[in-house]
C-alpha positions in Angstrom: -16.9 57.9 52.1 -15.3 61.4 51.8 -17.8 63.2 52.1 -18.4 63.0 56.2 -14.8 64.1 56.5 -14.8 67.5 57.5 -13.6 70.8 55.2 -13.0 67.9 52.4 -15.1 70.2 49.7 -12.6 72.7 51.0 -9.8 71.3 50.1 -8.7 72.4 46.7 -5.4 72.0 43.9 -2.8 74.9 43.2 -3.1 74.6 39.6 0.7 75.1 39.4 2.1 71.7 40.6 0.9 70.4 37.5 2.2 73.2 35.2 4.2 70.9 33.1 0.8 68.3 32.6 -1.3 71.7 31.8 1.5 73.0 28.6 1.1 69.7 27.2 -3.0 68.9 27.5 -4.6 71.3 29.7 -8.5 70.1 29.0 -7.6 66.1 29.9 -5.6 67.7 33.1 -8.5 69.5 35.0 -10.6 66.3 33.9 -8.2 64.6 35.8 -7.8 66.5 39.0 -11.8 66.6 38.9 -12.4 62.8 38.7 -9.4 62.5 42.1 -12.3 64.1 43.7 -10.7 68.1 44.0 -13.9 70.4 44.6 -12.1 73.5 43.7 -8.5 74.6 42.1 -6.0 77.8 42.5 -5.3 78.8 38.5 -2.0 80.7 38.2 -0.7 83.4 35.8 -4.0 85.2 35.5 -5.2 86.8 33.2 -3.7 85.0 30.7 -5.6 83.2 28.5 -4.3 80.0 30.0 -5.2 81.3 33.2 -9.0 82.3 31.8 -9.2 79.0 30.2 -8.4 77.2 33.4 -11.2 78.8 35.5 -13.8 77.9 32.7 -13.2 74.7 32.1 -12.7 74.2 36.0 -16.1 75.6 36.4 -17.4 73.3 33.8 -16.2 70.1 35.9 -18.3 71.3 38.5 -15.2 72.7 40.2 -14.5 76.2 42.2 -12.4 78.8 41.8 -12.3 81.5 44.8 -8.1 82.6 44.0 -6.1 82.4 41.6 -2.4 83.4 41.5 -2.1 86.8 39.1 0.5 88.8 37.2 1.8 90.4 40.0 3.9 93.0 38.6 0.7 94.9 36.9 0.8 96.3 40.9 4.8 96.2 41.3 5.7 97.2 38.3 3.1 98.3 35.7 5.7 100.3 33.5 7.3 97.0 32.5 6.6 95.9 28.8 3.4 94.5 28.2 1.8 94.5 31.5 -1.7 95.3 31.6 -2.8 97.8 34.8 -3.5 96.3 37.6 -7.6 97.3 37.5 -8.1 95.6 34.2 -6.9 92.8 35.8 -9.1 93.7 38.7 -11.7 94.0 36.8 -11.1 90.5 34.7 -11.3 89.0 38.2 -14.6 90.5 39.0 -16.3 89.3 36.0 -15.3 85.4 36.2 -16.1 86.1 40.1 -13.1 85.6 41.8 -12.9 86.9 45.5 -9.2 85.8 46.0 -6.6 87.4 44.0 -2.8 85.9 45.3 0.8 87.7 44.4 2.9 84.8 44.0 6.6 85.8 43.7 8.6 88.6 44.0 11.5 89.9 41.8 15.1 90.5 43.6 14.5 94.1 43.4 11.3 94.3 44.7 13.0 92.1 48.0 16.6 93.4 48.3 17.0 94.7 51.1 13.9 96.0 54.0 13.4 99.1 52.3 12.6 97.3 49.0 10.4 94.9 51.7 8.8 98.2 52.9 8.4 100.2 49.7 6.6 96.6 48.3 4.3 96.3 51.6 3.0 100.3 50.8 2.7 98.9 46.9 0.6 95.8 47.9 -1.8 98.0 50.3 -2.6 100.4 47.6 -3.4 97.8 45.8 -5.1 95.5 48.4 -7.5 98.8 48.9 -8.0 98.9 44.9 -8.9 95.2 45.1 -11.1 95.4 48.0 -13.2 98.5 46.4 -13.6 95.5 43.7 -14.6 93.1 46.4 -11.5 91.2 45.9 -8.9 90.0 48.4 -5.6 90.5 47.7 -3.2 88.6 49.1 0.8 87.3 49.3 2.4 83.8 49.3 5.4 83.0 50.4 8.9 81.5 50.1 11.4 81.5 52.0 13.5 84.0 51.0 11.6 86.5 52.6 12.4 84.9 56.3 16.1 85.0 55.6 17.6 87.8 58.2 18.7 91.3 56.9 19.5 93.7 59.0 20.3 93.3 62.8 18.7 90.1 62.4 14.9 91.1 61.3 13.5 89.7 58.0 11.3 90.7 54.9 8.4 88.7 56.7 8.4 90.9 59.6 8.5 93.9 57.7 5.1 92.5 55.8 3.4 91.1 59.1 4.3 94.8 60.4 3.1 96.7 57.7 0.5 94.9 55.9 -3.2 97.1 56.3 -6.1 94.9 57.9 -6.7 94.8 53.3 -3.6 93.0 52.6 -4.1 89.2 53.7 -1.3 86.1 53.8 -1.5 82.7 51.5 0.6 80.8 54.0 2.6 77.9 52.4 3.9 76.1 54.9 6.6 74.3 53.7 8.3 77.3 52.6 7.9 78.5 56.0 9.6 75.3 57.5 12.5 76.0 54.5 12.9 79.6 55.8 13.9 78.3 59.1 10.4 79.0 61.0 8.0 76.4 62.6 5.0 76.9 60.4 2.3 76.2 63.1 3.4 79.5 65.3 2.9 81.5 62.2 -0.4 80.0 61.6 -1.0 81.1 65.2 0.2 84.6 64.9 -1.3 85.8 61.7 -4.4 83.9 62.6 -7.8 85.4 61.1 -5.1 87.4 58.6 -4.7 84.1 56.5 -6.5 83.9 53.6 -5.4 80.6 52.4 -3.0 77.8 53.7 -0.6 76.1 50.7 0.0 72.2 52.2 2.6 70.3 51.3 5.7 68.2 52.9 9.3 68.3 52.9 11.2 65.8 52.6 12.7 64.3 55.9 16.4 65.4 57.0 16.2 68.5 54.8 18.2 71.4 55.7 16.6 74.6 57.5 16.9 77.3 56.2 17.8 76.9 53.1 17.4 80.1 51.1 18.9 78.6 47.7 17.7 75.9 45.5 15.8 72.9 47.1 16.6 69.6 45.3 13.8 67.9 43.8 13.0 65.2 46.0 13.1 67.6 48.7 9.1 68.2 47.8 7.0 65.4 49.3 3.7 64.0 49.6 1.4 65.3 52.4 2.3 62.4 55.3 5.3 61.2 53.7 7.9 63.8 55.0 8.5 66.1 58.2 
């Protein structure tokens, strides 16, 4: 029946939501999320073995894997203990064919203030240029910390839709979006072709925006069930 419905093979599972199934059994897991019918999964934490082991057995369950989410501060911040450089991690990518490489996070210092936005857009275009010589995408997901206004009112997400290089792309999620205090549907229309991925998921109805702290909980819902 699904399979008439249009982008449905499209349509794939951020591994991450089910980070607390994966530490416990990580094969039964994917079997899991392959037999609801998922064509194709988002690993995170790559290139951890976790991560490595993930794509495999994904691949194995006739599933895809185009992104996954990586250790983003082998670009930030390679001089930290035990990161690996960023073009090993590059070049991991490459080999298990990933075209989709996604920084997930970003540390307070990295996101202080908009010169620690700006000096962080210049980082990710170096390495969005890297990536693409690798014929990877590189590209950033949000929260909503980065829409929270700094100064004379402009945000961290301006500074990256400003300075981002036509390399650098945007995994929209939009519930963080709607938590940041924006309507997520004008941002899908104004970065347009410049999104590489959409996140989907609800919020919870009569939750407060923006909220730049912790959400509770409950405050994530089902897609259909919230706002």
């Amino acid at each position: 029946r699904s399979s008439n419905i249009p982008y449905i093979g499209e349509i794939g599972l951020q591994l991450y939501t089910l980070r607390k199934a994966i530490a416990k059994d990580l094969p039964k897991t994917l079997e899991e999320v392959a037999k609801a019918g998922y064509k194709q999964v988002e690993p995170y934490g790559f290139p951890s073995p976790q991560a490595i082991e993930m794509i495999k057995r994904a691949k194995d369950l006739g599933m895809k894997v185009n992104s996954s989410h990586f250790t983003w501060d082998s670009l930030l911040n390679p001089q930290k203990k035990g990161m690996r450089p960023f073009a090993e991690v590059l070049e991991k990518a490459h080999n298990l064919n990933l075209t989709d490489l996604v920084v997930p996070y970003l540390h307070n210092e990295d996101r202080k203030d908009l010169p620690a936005y700006q000096r962080t857009a210049e980082k990710l275009n170096q390495g969005a240029e890297q990536a693409a010589e690798a014929g990877i995408r590189l590209a950033y997901h949000n929260h909503a910390f980065e829409f929270k206004p700094m100064h004379k009112g402009k945000t961290g997400y301006d500074v990256f839709v400003e300075s981002f290089s036509p390399d650098m792309s945007f995994e929209v999620d939009v519930f963080w979006v709607k938590v940041g205090g924006v309507d997520p549907v004008s941002m899908i229309g104004k970065l347009g072709p410049r999104i590489s991925q959409l996140h989907l998921k609800d919020l919870k109805k009569g939750t407060p925006c923006p909220n730049y702290g912790k959400l509770e909980k409950d405050a994530f819902d089902e897609i259909g069930d919230g706002m």
